[in-house]
N, C-alpha and C positions, 0 to 999 in steps of 0.2 A: 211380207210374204217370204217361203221359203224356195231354195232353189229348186228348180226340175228336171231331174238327169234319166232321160237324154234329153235332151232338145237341138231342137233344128236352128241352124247359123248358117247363113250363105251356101244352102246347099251340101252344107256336112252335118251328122251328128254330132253330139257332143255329150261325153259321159261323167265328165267332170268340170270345175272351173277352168277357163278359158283365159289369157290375156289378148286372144284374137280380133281385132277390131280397135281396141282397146285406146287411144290415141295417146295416154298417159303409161300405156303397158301395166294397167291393177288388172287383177284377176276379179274376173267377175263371171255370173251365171242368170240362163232367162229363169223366170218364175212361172213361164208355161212352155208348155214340150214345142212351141216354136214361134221361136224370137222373129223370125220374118214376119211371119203373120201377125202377131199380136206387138211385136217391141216391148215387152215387159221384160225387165232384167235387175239385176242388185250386184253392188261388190259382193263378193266372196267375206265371209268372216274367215279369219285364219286364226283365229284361238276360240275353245271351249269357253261357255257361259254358264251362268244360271247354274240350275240343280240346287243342291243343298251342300255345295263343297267349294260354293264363290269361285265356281267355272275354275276348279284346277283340271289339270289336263288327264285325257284318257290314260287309262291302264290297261293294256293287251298284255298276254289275255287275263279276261273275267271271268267269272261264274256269274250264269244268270240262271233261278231255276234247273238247278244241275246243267246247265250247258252251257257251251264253252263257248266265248265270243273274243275273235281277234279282230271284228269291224264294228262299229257303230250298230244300234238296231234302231226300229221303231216300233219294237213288241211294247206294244200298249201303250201307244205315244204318237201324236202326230207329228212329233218332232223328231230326227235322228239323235241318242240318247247316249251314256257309255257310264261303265262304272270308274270311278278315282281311286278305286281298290280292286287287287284282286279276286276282291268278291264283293258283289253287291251281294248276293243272300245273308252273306254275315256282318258287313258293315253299312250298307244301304246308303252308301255313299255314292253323287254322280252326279253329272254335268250333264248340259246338252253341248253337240260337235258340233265342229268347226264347219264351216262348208266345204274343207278340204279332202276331211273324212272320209273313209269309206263305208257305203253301208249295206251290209251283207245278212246274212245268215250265220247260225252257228254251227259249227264242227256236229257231224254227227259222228258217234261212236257206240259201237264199233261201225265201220264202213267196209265195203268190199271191191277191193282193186286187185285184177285179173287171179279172180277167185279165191282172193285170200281174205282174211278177213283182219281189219287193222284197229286196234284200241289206241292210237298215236298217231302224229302228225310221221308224212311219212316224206321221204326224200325222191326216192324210185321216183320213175316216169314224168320228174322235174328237170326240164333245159336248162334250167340257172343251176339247179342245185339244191334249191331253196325247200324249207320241208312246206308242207300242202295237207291238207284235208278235207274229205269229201263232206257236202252238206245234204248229202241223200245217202239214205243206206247202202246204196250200190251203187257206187260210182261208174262199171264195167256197164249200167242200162240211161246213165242219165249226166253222164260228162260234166258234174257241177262240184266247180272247187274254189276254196279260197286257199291263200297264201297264211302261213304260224308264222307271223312274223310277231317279235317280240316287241315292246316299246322299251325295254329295260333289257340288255343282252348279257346280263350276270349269268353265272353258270349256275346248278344245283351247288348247296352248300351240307357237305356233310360232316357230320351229322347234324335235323335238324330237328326240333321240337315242335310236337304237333297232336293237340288233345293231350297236353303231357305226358306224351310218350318219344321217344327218340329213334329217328330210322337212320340208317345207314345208308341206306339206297333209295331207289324211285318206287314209290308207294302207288298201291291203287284204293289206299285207307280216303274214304272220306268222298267217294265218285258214286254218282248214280250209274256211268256209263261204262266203269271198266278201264278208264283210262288211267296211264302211269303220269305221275307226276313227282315235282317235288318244289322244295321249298329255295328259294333265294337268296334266304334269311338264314342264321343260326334259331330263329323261333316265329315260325309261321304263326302262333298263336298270338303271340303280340302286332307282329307287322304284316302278316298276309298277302306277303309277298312272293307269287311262286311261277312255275315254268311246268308246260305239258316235257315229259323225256324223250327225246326224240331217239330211236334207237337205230338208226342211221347216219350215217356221215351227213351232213347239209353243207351251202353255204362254201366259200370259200371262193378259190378261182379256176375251181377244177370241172364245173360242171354234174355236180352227183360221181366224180370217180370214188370207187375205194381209197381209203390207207394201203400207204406200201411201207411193208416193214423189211427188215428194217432201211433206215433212211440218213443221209446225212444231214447235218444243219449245224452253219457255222463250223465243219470238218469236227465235230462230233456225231456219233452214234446213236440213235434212238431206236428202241427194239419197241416203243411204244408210243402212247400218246404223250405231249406235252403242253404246258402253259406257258411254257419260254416265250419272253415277249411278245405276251399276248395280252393287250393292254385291259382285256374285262376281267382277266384268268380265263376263259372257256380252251380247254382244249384242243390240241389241234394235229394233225397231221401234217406229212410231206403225202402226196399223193404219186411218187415217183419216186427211182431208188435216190435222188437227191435234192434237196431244196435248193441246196446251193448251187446246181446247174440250168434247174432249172423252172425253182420258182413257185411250182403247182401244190394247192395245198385246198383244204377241207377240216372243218372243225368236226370232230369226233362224237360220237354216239356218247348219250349222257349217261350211259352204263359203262361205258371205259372208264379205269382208272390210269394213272400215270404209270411210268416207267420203271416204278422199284416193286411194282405189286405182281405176286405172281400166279399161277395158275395153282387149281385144288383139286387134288384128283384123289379118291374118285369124287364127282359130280354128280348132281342127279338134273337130266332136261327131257322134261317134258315124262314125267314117271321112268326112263332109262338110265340106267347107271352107265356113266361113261369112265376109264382108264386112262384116255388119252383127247390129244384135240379132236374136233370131234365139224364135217361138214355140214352136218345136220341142222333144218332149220336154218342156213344160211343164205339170202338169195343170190350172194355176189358169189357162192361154192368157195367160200375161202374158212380154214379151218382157224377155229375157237374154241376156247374152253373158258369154263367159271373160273371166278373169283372167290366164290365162296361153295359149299360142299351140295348147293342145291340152288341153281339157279331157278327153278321157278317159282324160288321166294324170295331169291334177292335181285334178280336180274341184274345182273354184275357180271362183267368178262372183259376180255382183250382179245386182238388177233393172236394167233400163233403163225410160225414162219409159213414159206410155202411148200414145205415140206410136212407141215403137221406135227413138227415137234420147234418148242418153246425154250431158249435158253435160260428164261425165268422161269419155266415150270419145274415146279419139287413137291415129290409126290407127299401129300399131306392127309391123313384118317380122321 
């Protein structure tokens, strides 16, 4: 028998495995929604089984049927399921989970969070930081979300190969739903190994702050984001004018490049030609500009100061 989350134990729910009661402290769970009444229960398995991949372990996230899953499912299954690749539609590989697992629903995209509408995992209106997305189209009528946590915390790898072609930035080539993505790999076609692009700060110890530019670290200067000592590469910020005083930091939006790249003007966002940094489209009001001569084909940028002018910007045609 398989576990049943919730189930009732001495008068509390229980949403996951438990070592509660436990006399050896193993994790276990009841096999009907309540252990008092029935006493039916099993250890907890803590690794993946079965499938057609000799139980190697989940890959977050997947594609399943164009949609995105960063939990376990039981779409078509009476067992909770996962893919071993990041895609089951392409490589059809997968296990069944651990009992440790979580199992949820998939990202819907796009979703709409206080009237906006999102194609990515988004940061906003997360306590930890952490990015999140909705699994109803509107998140603002039905409060339902899961956690984009990755099982693999590589950053995007540019440039990467995908259908034999090579992108530079975060693509929406290859999505039923709109979503930006990119690859892990130097070649998605071989390995399948990819990341939804978060185009907010996440994560960190700063609680969802912005980037503050610029910043010190180790009493040098960064006018942008960096990898310095960041043991996956993902970029990263000081969330404050100093790291070194005082510690607070945030990994950077997967559209940031590093420190030596600089702004393109003019730009084109959203059909506007812009000259200069530009507030627009920003929720945190902090002024930006592209990367390349047209952001809503490359989605690529940096902050600019808080003044709206960029020591790295050089006006480029």
């Amino acid at each position: 028998p398989d576990c049943v989350f919730p189930f009732w134990y001495k008068d509390r729910y229980y949403t996951a495995c438990t070592r509660a009661g436990d006399e050896h402290g193993q994790l276990w769970c009841a096999t009907t929604d309540n252990y008092d009444r029935d006493g039916e229960g099993k250890s907890c398995s803590t690794q993946e089984y079965g499938g057609n991949s000799n139980g190697n372990p989940c890959v977050f996230p997947f594609s399943y049927l164009g949609k995105i899953y960063y939990t376990c499912t039981t779409k078509f299954s009476d067992k909770p399921w996962c893919a071993t690749t990041g895609s089951y539609d392409k490589n059809r590989k997968w296990s069944y989970c651990s009992d440790l697992r979580q199992v949820g629903e998939p990202c819907y995209f796009p979703f709409i969070y206080q009237n906006r509408s999102h194609t990515t995992c988004i940061s906003e209106g997360s306590a930890d930081g952490e990015p999140w997305c909705s699994v109803t189209e509107n998140y603002d009528l039905n409060g339902r979300r899961i956690s984009c946590k990755d099982s693999d915390p590589r950053p995007c790898y540019f440039p990467f190969k995908y259908e034999d072609r090579f992108y530079c930035s975060c693509t929406r080539k290859g999505t039923t739903d709109d979503h930006l993505w990119c690859s892990t790999t130097p070649d998605y076609d071989e390995d399948s190994q990819w990341k939804s692009c978060f185009l907010q700060e996440y994560g960190g110890n700063s609680h969802g702050e912005p980037c503050h530019f610029p910043f010190f670290y180790k009493e040098e200067i960064y006018h942008n984001c960096t990898s310095e000592d960041e043991p996956t590469g993902r970029l990263w910020c000081s969330t404050t004018s100093s790291f070194d005083n005082n510690g607070k930091w945030a990994f950077c939006a997967d559209g940031v490049l590093p420190n030596n790249t600089t702004c393109v003007f003019p730009f084109t966002y959203k059909g506007v030609s812009y000259s200069s940094c530009t507030k627009k489209g920003s929720w945190r009001k902090k002024f930006w500009c592209s990367l390349t001569s047209n952001y809503d084909v490359n989605h690529m940028w940096k902050y600019c100061d808080s003044t709206g002018v960029e020591s790295g910007c050089s006006d480029q045609s």
